[in-house]
PyMOL Python script that loads the backbone (N, CA, C, O; Angstrom):
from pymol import cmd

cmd.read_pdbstr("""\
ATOM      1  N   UNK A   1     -72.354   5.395  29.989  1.00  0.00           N
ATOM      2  CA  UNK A   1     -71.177   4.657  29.592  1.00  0.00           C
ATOM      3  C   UNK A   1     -71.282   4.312  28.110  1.00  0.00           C
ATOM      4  O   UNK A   1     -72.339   4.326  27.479  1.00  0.00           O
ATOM      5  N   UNK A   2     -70.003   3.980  27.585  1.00  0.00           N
ATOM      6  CA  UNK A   2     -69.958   3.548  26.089  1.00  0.00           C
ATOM      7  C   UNK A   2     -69.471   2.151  26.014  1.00  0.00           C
ATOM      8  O   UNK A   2     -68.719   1.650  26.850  1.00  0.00           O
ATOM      9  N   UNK A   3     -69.977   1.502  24.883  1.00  0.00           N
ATOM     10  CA  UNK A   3     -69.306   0.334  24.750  1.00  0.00           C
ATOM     11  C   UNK A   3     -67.998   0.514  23.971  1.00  0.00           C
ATOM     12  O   UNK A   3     -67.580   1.410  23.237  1.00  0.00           O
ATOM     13  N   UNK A   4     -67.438  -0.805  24.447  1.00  0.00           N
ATOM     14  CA  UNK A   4     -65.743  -0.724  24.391  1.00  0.00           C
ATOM     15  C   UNK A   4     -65.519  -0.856  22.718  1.00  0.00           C
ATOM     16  O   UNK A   4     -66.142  -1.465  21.849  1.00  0.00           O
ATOM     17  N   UNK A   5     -64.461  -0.086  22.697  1.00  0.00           N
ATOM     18  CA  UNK A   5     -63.848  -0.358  20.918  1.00  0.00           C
ATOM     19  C   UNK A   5     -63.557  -1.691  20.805  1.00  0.00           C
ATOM     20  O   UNK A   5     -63.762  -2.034  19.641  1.00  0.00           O
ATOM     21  N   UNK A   6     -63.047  -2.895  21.703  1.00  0.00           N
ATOM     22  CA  UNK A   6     -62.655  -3.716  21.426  1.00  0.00           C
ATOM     23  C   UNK A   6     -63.957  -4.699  20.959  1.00  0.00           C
ATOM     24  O   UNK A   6     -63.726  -5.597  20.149  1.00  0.00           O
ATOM     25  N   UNK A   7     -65.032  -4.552  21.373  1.00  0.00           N
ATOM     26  CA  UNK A   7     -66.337  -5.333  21.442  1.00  0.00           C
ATOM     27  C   UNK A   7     -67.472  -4.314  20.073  1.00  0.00           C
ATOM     28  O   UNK A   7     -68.465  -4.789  19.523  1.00  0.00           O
ATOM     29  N   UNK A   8     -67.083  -3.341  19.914  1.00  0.00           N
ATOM     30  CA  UNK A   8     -67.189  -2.891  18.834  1.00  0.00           C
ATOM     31  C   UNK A   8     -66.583  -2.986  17.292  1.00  0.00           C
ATOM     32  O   UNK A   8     -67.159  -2.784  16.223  1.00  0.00           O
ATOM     33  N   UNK A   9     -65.015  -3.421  17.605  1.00  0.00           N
ATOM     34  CA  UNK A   9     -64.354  -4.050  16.502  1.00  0.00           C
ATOM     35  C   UNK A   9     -64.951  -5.728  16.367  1.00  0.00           C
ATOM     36  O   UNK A   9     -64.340  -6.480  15.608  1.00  0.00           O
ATOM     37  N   UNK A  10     -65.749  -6.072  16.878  1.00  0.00           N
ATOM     38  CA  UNK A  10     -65.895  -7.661  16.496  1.00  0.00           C
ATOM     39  C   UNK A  10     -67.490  -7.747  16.452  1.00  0.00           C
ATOM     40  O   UNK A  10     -68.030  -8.689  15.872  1.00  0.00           O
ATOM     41  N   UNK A  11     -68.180  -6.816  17.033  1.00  0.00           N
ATOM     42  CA  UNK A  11     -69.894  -7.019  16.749  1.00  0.00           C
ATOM     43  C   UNK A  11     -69.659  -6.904  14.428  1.00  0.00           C
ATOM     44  O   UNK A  11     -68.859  -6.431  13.620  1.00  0.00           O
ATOM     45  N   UNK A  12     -71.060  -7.749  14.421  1.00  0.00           N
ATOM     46  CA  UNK A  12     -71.613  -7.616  13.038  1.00  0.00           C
ATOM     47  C   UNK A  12     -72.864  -7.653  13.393  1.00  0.00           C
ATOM     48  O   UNK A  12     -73.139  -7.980  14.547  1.00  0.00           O
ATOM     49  N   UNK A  13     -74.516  -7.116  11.887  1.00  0.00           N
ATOM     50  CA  UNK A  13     -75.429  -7.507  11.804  1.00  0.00           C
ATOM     51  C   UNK A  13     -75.488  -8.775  12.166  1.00  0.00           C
ATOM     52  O   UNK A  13     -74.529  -9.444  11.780  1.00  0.00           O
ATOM     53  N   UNK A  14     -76.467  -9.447  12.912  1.00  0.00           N
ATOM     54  CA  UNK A  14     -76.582 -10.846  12.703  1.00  0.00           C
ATOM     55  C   UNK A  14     -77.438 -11.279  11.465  1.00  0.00           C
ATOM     56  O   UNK A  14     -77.706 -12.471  11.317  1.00  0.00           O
ATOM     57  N   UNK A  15     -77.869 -10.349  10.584  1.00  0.00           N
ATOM     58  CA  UNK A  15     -78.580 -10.843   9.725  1.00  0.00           C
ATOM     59  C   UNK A  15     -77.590 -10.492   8.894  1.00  0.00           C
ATOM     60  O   UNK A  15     -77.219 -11.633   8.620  1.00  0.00           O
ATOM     61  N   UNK A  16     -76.874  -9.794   8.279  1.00  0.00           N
ATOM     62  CA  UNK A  16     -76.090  -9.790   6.960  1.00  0.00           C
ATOM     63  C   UNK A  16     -74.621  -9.898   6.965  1.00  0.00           C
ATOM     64  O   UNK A  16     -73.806  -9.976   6.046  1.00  0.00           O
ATOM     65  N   UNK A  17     -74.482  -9.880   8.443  1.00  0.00           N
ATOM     66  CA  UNK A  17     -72.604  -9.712   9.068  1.00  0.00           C
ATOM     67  C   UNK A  17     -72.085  -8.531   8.643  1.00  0.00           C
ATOM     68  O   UNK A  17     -70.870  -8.599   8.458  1.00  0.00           O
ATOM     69  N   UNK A  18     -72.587  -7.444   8.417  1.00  0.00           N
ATOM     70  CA  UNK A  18     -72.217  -6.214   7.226  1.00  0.00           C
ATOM     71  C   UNK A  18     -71.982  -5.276   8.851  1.00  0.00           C
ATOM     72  O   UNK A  18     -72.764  -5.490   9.778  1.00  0.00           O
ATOM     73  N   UNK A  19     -70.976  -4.394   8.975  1.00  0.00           N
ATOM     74  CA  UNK A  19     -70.349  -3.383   9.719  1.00  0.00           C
ATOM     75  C   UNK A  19     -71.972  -3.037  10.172  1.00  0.00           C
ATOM     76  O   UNK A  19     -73.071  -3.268   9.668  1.00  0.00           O
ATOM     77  N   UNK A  20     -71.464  -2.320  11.464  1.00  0.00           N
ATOM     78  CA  UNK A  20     -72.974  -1.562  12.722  1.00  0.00           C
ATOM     79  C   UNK A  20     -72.171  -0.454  12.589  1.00  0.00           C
ATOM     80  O   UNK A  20     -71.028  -0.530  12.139  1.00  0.00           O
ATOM     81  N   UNK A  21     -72.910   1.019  13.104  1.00  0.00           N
ATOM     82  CA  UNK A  21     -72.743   1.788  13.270  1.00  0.00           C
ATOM     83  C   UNK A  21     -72.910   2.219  14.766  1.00  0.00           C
ATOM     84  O   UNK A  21     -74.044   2.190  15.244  1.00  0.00           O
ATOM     85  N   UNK A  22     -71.730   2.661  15.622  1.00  0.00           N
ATOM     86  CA  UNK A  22     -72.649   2.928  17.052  1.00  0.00           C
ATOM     87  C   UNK A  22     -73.079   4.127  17.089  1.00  0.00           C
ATOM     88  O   UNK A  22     -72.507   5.111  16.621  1.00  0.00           O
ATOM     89  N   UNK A  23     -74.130   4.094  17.662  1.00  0.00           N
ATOM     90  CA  UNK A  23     -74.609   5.346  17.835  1.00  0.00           C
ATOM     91  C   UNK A  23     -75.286   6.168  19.293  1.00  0.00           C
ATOM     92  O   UNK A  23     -75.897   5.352  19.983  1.00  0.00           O
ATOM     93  N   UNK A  24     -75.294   7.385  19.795  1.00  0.00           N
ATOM     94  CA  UNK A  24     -74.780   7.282  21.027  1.00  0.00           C
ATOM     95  C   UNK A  24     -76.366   8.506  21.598  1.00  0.00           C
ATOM     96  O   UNK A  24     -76.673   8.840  22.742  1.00  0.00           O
ATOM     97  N   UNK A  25     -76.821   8.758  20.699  1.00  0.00           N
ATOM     98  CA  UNK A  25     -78.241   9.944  20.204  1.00  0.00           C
ATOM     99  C   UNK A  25     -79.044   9.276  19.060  1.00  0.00           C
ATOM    100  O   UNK A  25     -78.751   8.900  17.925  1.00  0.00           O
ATOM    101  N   UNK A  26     -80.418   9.279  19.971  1.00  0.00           N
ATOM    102  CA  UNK A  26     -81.359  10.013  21.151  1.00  0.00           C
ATOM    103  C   UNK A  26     -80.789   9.286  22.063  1.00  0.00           C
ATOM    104  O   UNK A  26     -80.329   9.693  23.129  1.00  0.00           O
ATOM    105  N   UNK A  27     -80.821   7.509  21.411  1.00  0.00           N
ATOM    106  CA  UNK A  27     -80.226   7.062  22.862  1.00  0.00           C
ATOM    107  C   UNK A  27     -79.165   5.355  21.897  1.00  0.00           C
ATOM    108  O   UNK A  27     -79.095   4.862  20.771  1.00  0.00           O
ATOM    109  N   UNK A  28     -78.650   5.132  23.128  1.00  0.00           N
ATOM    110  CA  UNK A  28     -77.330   4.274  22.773  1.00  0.00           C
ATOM    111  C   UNK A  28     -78.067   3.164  21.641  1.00  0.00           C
ATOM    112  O   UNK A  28     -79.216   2.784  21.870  1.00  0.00           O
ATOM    113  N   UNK A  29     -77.609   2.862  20.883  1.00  0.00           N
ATOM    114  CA  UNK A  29     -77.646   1.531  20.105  1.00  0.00           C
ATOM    115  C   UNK A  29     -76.580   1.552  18.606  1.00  0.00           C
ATOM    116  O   UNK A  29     -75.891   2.512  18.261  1.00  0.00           O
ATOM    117  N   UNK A  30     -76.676   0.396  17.978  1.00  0.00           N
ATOM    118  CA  UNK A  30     -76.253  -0.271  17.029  1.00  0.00           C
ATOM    119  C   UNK A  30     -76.834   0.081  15.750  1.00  0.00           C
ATOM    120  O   UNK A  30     -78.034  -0.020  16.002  1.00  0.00           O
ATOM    121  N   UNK A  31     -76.758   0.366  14.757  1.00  0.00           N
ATOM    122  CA  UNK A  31     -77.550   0.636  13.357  1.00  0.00           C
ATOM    123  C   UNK A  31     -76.867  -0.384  12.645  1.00  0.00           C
ATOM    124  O   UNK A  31     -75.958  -0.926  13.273  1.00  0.00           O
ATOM    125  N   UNK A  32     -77.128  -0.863  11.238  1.00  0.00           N
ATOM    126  CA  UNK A  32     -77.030  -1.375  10.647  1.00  0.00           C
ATOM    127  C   UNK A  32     -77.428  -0.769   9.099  1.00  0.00           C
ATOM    128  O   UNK A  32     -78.573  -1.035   8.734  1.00  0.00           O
ATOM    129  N   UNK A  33     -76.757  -0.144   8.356  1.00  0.00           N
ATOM    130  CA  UNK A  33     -77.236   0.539   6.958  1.00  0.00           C
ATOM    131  C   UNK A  33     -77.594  -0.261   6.492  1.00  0.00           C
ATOM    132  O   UNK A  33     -78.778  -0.047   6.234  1.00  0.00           O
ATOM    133  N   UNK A  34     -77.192  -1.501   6.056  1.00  0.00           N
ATOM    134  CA  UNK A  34     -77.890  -2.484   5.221  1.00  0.00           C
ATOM    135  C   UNK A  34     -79.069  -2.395   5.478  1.00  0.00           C
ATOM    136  O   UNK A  34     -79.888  -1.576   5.062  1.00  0.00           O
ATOM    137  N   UNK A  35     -79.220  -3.436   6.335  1.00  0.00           N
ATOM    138  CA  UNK A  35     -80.836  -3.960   6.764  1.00  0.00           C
ATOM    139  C   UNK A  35     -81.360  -2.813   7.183  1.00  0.00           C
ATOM    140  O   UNK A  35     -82.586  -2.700   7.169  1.00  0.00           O
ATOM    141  N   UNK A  36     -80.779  -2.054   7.504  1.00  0.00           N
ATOM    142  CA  UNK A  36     -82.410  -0.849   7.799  1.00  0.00           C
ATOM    143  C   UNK A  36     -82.672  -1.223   9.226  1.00  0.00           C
ATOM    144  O   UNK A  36     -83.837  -0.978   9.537  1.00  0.00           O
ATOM    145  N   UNK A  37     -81.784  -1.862  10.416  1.00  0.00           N
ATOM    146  CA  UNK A  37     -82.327  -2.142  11.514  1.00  0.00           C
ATOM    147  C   UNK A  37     -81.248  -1.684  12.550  1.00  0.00           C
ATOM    148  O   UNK A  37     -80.040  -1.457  12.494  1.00  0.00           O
ATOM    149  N   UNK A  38     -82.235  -1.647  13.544  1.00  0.00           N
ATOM    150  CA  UNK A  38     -81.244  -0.976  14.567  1.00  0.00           C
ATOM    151  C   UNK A  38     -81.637  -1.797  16.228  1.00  0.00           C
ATOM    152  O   UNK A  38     -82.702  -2.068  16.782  1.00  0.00           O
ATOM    153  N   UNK A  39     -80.453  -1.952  16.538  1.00  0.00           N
ATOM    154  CA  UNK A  39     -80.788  -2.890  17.784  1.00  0.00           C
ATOM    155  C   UNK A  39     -80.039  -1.923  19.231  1.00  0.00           C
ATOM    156  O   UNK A  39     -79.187  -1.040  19.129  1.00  0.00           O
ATOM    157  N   UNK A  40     -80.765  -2.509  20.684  1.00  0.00           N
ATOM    158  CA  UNK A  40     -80.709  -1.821  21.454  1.00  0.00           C
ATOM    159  C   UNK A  40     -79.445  -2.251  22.374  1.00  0.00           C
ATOM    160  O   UNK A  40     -78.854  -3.325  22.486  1.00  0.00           O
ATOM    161  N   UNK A  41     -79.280  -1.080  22.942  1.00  0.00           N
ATOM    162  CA  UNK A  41     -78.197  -1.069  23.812  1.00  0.00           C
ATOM    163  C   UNK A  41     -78.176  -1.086  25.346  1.00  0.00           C
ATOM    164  O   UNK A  41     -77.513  -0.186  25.863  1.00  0.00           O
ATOM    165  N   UNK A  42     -78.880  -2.086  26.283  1.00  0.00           N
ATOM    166  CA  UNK A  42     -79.162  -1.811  27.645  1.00  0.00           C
ATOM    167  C   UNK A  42     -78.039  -2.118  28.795  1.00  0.00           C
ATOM    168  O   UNK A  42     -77.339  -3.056  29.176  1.00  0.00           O
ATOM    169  N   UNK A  43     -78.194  -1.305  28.982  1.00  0.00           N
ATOM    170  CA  UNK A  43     -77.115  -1.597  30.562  1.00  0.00           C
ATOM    171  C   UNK A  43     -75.633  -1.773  29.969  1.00  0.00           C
ATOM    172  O   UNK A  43     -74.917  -2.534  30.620  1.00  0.00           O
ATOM    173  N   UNK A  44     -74.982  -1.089  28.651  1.00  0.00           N
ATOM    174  CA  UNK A  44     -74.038  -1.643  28.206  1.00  0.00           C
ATOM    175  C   UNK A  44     -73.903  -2.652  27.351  1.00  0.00           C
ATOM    176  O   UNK A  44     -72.775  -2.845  26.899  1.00  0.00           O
ATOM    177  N   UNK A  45     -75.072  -3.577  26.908  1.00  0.00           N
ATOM    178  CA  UNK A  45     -75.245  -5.337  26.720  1.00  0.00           C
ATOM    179  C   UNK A  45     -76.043  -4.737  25.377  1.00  0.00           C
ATOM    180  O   UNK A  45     -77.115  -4.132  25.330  1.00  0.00           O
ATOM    181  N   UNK A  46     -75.303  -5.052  24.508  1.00  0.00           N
ATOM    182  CA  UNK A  46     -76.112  -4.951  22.830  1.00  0.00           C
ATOM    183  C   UNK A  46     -76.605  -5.962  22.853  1.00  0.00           C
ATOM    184  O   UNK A  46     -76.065  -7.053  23.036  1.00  0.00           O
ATOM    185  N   UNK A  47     -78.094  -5.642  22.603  1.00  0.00           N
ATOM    186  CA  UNK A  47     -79.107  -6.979  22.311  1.00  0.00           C
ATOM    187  C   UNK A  47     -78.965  -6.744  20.763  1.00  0.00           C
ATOM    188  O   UNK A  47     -79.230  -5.751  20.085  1.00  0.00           O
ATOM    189  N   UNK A  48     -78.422  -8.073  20.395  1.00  0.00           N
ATOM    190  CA  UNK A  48     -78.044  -8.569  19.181  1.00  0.00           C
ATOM    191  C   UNK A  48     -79.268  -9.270  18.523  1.00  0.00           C
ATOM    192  O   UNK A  48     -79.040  -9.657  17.376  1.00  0.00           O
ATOM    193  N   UNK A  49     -80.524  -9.518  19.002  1.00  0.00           N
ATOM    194  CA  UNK A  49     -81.916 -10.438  18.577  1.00  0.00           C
ATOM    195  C   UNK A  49     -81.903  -9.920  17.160  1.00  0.00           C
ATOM    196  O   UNK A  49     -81.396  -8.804  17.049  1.00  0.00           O
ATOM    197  N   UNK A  50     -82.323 -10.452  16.110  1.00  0.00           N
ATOM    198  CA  UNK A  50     -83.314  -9.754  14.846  1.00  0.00           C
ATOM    199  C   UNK A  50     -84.745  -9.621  15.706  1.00  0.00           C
ATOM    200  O   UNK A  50     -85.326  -8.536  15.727  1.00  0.00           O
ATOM    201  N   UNK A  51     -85.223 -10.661  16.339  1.00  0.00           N
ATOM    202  CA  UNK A  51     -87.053  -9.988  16.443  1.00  0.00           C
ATOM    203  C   UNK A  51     -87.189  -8.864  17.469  1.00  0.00           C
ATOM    204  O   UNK A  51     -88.299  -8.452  17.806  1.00  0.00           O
ATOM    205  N   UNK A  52     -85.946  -8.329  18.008  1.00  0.00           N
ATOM    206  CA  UNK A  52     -85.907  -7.115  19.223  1.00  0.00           C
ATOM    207  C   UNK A  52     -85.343  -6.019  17.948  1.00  0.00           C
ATOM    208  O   UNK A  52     -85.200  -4.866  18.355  1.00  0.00           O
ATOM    209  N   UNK A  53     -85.163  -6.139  17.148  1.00  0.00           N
ATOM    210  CA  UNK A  53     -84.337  -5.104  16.290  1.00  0.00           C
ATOM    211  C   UNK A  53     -85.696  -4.123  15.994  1.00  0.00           C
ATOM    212  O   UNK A  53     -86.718  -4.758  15.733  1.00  0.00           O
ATOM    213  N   UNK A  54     -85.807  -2.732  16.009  1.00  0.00           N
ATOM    214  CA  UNK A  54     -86.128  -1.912  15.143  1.00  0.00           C
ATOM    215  C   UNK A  54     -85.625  -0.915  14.183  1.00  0.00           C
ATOM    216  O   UNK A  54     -84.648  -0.172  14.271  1.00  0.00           O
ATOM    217  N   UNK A  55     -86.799  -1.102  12.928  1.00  0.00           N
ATOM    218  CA  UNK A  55     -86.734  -0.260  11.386  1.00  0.00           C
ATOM    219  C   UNK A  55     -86.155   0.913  12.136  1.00  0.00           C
ATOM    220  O   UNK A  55     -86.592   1.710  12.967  1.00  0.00           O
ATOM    221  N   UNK A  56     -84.609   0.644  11.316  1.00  0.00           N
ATOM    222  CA  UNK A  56     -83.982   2.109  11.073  1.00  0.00           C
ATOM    223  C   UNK A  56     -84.650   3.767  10.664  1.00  0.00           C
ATOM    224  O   UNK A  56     -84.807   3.623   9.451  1.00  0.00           O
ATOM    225  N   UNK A  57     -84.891   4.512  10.828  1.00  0.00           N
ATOM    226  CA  UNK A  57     -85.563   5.666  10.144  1.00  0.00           C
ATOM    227  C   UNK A  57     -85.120   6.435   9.275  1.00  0.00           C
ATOM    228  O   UNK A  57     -85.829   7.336   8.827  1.00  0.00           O
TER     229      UNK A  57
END
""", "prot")
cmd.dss("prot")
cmd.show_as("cartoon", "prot")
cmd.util.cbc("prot")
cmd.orient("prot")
């Protein structure tokens, strides 16, 4: 499943508020160009944490 455009038009970084990128490969999550971080996507439910976030590559 994908997350909804509507919940995608209103997510931000929580660290800089700067636009996410979704991304759907290798596997579902959130990027963030700024910060260089990327947070996970389980069961549908973007974990939004900074200390769950991992360095972008």
């Amino acid at each position: 499943m994908s997350l909804a455009q509507e919940l995608l038009d209103v997510l931000v970084c929580p660290q800089c508020k700067g636009d996410l990128i979704y991304r759907t490969e290798p596997v579902e999550s959130l990027a963030c160009p700024a910060c260089r971080l990327v947070f996970a996507v389980e069961d549908d439910i973007p974990i939004m944490l900074l200390d769950e976030a991992t360095p972008l590559d």
